[in-house]
C-alpha positions in Angstrom: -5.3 -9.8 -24.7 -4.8 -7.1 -27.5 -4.6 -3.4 -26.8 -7.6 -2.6 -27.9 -9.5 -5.0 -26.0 -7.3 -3.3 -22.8 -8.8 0.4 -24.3 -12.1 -1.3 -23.0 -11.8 -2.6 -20.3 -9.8 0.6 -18.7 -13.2 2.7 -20.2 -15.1 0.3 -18.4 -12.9 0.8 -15.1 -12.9 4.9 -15.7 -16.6 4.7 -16.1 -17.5 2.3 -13.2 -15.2 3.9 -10.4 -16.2 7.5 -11.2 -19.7 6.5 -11.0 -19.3 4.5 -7.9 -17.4 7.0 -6.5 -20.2 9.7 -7.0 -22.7 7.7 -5.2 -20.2 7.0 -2.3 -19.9 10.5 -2.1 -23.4 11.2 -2.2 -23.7 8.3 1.0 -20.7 10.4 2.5 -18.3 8.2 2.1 -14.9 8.0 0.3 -15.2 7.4 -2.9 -12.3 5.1 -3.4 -14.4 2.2 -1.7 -17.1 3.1 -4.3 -13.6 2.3 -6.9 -13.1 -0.9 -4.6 -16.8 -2.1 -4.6 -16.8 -1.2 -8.6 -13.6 -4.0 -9.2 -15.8 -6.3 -7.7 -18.6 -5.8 -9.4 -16.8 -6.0 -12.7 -14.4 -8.6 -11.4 -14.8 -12.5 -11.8 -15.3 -13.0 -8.6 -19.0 -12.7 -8.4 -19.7 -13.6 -11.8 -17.7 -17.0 -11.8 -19.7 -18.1 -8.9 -22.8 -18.3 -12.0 -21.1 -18.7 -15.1 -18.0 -20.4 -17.0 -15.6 -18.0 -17.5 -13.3 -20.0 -19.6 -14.2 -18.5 -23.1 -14.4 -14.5 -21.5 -11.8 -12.2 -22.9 -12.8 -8.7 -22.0 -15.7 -8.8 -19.5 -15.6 -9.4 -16.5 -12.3 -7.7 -16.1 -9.2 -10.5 -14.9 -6.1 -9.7 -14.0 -3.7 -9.1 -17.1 -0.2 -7.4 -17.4 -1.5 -4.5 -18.8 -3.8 -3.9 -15.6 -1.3 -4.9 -13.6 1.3 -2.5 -14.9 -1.3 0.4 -14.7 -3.0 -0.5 -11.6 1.6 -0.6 -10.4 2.0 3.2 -11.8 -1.4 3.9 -9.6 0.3 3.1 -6.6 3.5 5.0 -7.2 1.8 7.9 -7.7 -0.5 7.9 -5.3 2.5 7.3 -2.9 4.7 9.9 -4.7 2.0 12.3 -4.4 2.3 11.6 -0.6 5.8 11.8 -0.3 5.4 15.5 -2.6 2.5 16.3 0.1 4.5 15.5 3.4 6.6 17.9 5.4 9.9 16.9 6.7 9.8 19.1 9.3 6.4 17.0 10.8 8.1 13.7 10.0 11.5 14.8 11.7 8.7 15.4 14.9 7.2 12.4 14.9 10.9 10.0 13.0 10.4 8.4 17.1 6.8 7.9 17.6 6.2 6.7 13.8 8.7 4.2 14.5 7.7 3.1 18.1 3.9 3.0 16.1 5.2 0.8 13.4 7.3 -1.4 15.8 4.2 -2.1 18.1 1.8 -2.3 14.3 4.7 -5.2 13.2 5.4 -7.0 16.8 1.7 -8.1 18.0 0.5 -9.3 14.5 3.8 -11.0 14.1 3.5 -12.5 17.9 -0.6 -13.4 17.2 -0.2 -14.5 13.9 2.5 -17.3 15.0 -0.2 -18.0 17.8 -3.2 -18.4 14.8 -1.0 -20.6 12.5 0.0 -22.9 15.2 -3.5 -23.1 16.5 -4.8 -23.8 12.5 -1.9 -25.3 10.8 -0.6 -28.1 13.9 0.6 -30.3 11.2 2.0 -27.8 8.9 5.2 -29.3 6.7 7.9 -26.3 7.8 6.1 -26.7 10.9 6.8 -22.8 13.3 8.5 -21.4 9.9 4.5 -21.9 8.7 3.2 -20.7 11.7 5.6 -17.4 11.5 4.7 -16.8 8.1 1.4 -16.2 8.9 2.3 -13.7 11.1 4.7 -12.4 8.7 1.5 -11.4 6.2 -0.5 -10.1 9.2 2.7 -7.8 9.5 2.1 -6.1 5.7 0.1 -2.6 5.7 -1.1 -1.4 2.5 -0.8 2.7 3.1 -2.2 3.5 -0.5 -5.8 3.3 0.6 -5.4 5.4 3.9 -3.2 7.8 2.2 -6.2 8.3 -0.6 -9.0 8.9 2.4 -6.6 11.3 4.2 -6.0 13.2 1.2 -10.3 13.5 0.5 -10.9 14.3 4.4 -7.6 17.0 4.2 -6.3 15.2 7.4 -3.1 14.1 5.1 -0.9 16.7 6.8 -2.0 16.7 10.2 0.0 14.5 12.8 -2.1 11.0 12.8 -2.2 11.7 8.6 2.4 12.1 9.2 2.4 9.5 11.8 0.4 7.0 9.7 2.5 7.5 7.1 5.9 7.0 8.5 5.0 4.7 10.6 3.9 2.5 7.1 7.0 3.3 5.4 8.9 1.7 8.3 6.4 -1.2 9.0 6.8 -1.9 4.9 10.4 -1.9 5.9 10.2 -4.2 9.1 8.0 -6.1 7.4 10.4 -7.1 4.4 13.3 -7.8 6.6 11.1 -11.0 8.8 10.0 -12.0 5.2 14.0 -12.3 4.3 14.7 -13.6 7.4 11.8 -16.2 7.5 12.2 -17.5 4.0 16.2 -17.9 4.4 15.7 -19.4 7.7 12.8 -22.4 6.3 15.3 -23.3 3.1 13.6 -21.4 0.4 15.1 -19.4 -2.0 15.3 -15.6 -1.0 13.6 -12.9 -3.1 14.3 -12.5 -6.9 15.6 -9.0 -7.0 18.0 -8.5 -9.8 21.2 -7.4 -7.1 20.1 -8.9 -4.3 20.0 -12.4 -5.8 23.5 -12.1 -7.4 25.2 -10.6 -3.7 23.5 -13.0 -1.6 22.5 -16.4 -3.8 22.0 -18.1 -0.1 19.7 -15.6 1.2 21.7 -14.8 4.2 19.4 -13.0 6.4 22.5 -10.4 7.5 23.4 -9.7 4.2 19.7 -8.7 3.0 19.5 -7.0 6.3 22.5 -4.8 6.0 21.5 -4.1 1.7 18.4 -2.6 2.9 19.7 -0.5 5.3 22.0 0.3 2.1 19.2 1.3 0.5 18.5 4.4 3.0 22.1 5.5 2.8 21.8 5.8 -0.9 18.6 7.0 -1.2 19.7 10.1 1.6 23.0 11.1 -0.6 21.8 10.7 -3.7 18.4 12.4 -2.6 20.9 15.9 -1.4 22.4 15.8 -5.2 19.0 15.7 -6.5 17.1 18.3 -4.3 20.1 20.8 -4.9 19.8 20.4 -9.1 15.9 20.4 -9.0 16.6 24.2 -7.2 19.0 25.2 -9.6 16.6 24.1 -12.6 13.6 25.9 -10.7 15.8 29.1 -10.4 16.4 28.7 -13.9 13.2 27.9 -15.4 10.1 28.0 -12.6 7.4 26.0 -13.2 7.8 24.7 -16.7 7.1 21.3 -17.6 10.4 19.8 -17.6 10.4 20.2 -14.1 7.4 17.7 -13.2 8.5 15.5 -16.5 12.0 15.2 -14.5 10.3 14.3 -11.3 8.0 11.2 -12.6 11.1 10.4 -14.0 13.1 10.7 -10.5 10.2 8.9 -8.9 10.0 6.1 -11.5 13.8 5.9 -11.3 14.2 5.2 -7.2 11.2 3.0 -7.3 12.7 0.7 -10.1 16.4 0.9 -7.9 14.3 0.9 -4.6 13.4 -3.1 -5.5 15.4 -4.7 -8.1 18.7 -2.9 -6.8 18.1 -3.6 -3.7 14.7 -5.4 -2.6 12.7 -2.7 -1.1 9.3 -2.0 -2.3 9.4 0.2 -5.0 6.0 2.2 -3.6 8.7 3.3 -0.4 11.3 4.4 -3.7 8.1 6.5 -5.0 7.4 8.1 -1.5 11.3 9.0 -0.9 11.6 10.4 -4.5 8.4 12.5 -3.5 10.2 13.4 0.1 13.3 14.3 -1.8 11.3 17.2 -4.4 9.3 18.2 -1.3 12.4 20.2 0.3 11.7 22.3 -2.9 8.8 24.0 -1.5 6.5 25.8 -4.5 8.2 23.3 -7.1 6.5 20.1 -5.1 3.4 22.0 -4.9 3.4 22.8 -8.8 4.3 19.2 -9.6 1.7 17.4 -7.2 -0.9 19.6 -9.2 0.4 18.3 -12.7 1.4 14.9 -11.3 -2.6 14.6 -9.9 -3.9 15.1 -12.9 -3.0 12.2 -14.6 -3.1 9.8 -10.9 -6.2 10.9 -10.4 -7.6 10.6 -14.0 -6.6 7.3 -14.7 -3.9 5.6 -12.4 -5.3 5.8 -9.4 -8.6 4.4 -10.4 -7.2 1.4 -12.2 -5.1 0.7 -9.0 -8.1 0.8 -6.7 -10.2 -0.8 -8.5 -8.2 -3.7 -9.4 -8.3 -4.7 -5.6 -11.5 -5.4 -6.4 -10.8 -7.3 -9.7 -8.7 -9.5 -7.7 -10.8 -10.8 -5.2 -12.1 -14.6 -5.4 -14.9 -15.9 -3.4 -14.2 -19.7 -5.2 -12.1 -22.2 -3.1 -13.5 -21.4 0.2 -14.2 -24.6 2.2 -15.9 -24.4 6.1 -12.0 -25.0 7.5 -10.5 -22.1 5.4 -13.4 -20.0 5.9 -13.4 -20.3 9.6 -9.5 -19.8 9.2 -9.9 -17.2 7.2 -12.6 -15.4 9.1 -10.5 -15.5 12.2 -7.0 -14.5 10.4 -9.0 -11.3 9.3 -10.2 -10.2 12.7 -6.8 -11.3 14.5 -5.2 -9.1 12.0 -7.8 -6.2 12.1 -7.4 -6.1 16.1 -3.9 -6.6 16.4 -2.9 -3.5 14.5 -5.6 -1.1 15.9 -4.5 -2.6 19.3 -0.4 -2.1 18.6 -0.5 0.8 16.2 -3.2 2.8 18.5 -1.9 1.6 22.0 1.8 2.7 21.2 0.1 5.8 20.0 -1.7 6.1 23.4 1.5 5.3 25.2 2.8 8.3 23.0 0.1 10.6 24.6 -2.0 10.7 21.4 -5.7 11.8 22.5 -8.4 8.9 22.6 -9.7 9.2 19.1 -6.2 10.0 17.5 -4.8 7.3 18.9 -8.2 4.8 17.3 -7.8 7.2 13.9 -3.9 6.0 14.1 -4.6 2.1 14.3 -7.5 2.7 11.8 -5.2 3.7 9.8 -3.1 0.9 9.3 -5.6 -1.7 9.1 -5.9 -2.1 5.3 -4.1 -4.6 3.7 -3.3 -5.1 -0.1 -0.9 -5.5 -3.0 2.1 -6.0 -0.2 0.3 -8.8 1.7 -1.1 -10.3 -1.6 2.8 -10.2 -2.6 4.5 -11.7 0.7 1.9 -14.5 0.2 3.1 -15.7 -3.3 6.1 -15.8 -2.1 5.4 -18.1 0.7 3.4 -20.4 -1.5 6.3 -20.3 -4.2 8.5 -21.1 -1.3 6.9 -23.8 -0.3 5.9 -22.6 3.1 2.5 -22.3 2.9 -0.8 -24.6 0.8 -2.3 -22.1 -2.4 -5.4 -23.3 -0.8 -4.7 -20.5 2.1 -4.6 -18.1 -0.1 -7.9 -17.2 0.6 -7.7 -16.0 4.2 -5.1 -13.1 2.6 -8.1 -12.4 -0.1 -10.8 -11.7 2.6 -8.1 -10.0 4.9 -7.3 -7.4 1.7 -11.5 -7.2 0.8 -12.7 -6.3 4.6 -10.3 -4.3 5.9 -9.8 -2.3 2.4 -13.7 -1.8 3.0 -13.7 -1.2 6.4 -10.7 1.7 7.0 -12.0 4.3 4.7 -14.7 3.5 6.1 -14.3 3.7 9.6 -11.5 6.8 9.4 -14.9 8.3 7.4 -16.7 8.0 10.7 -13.9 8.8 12.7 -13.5 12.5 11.6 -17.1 12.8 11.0 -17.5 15.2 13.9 -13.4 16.7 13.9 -13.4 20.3 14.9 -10.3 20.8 13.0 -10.8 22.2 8.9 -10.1 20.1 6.4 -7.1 20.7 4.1 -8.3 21.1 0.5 -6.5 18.1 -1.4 -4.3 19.3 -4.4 -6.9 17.9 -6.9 -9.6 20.2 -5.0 -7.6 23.3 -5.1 -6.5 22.6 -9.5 -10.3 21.6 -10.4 -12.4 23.5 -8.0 -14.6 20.6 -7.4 -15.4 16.6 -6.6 -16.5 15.5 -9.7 
């Protein structure tokens, strides 16, 4: 694919999703599902079901690096923008219950999954290191889609919007340690990140263990250097553009470091460099309005929609379908069940504590990831791939939304997002 053929295809993107997004709106839900539903409309997946799509080069939309590398930058900024947007202070409040959250979110998909895989896959080659695996994916939350509903329904600073949010950055954590673990443990080659690989060739599982935790202790001291020069260059120069051109930069920066340096995702490098600039009070609110701006504009539709663009309905036989069918709900339950319980163990009210698990349903990019790198391992068929499709398709369209539905009737104001407050208005 040329450039100019990818200038298309994004117009077609900007177009679709805003449009799609207006009518959700106008139906009173969020319009990143009407960005999802628009990727799938423009995506192969329904239109290869009717037609050869051998010869098509620009429409329907496939997946190509260019997309890919935008729909990547969506992601990071929508998480940086979350990271600008959260208050330690609440997070420091809720460091314990995100974590018990995220432990009890990790432990019962990981326990069911294991459960699902033996009851599915009996004869499985790597045999419990199969079955494991498929609790391993169940384990994956993709935060990028709650994060983007929070922010439209202003609940993205209240304690279930901090909660959710930690408790995602340490599930994404938890979540890549059993995938280290699991692939060292069944023979297969651990991750390819640039560092990693050359430390730890054999894929010790204690090694990777202790280098992520490395990762935290770097990203802390080098996050106290970085928060002291951004104040000395906002006492110097407040609110010029250097100061948000140094930030993307920053955030760019620890997510590249956060996963080739030292394989963590680089969407939790994005949301630490956006924790890091939020200690600066009025400079994180002046560079979440300029950083918007072009997320909002471009990025973040690309990303959203392209988790549409992905999906593919071809494949599906009556044993993977009832697989898969089952694998979503498992996964669905098990997280609204651990995430919310723990919550309700926590004394969260009720309906926090359902608007908690809710929010940690959706799956995408992460579990789409940790399944390549079973099937490149060798521990799991290419023909599953499909239950991890439908998993990322239902419950992408179900938690925006159900947490839609769940604050319909919350006393509490909404919080006018950033984009709100710079533009004045929806659309």
């Amino acid at each position: 694919m040329n450039v100019t053929d990818f200038l298309l295809q994004v117009a077609i993107i900007l177009f679709t999703t805003k449009l799609f997004g207006i009518f959700m709106r106008k139906l009173g839900l969020p319009q990143v599902l009407g960005f999802i539903v628009a990727g799938i409309l423009i995506g192969p997946s329904i239109w290869e079901l009717f037609f050869d799509l051998s010869g098509a080069s620009v429409f329907p939309l496939k997946q190509n690096d260019f997309l890919n590398g935008f729909a990547e930058v969506g992601v990071i900024f929508v998480m940086f923008a979350a990271g600008l947007e959260t208050n330690l202070q609440d997070v420091k409040k809720t460091g314990g219950t995100a974590f018990l959250v995220a432990a009890a979110g990790v432990l019962l998909p990981l326990v069911c999954g294991t459960g699902l895989g033996a009851l599915f896959l009996p004869h499985a080659e790597h045999g419990f290191f199969t079955w494991l695996f498929i609790g391993v994916i169940m384990t994956a939350t993709s935060v990028g889609i709650t994060v983007e509903v929070l922010r439209e329904l202003g609940k993205l600073q209240t304690r279930v919007g901090t909660v959710i949010l930690s408790a995602a950055i340490i599930d994404d954590v938890l979540g890549i340690m059993i995938l280290s673990i699991v692939l060292s443990l069944s023979g297969a080659k651990s991750a390819d990140y640039t560092v990693l690989s050359l430390i730890n060739p054999s894929g010790n599982p204690a090694i990777t263990v202790i280098w992520i935790l490395a990762f935290f202790v770097f990203a802390i001291s080098a996050g106290i250097g970085i928060s002291k020069l951004f104040k000395i260059i906002e006492k110097k120069s407040p609110h010029t553009r250097r100061i948000p051109i140094f930030s993307i930069a920053t955030c760019f920066l620890f997510a590249y470091i956060a996963e080739k340096v030292f394989g963590v995702a680089d969407i939790t490098g994005a949301y630490i460099a956006g924790l890091v600039l939020s200690t600066n009070h009025n400079s994180a609110q002046y560079v979440d309005r300029k950083v918007s701006i072009n997320s909002y504009t471009v990025f973040a539709p690309v990303f959203f929609s392209c988790i549409g663009i992905k999906m593919s309905f071809a494949g599906f036989s009556v044993e993977t379908l009832l697989f898969a069918v089952t694998f979503t709900v498992v996964a669905i339950l098990t997280k609204i069940i651990g995430c919310g319980g723990a919550a309700r163990l926590l004394k969260f009210t009720r309906k926090d504590s359902f608007r908690t698990g809710m929010g940690m349903i959706a799956r995408g990019e992460v579990a789409l990831i940790v399944m390549e790198k079973g099937i490149s391992g060798n521990i799991i068929d290419d023909k599953y791939r499909v239950i991890v499709v439908l998993l990322v398709l239902v419950s992408s369209l179900l938690a925006p939304i159900l947490l839609k539905l769940l604050y319909r009737h919350d006393d509490t104001p909404a919080l006018p997002t950033r984009q709100e407050l710079e533009e004045g208005h929806f659309d």
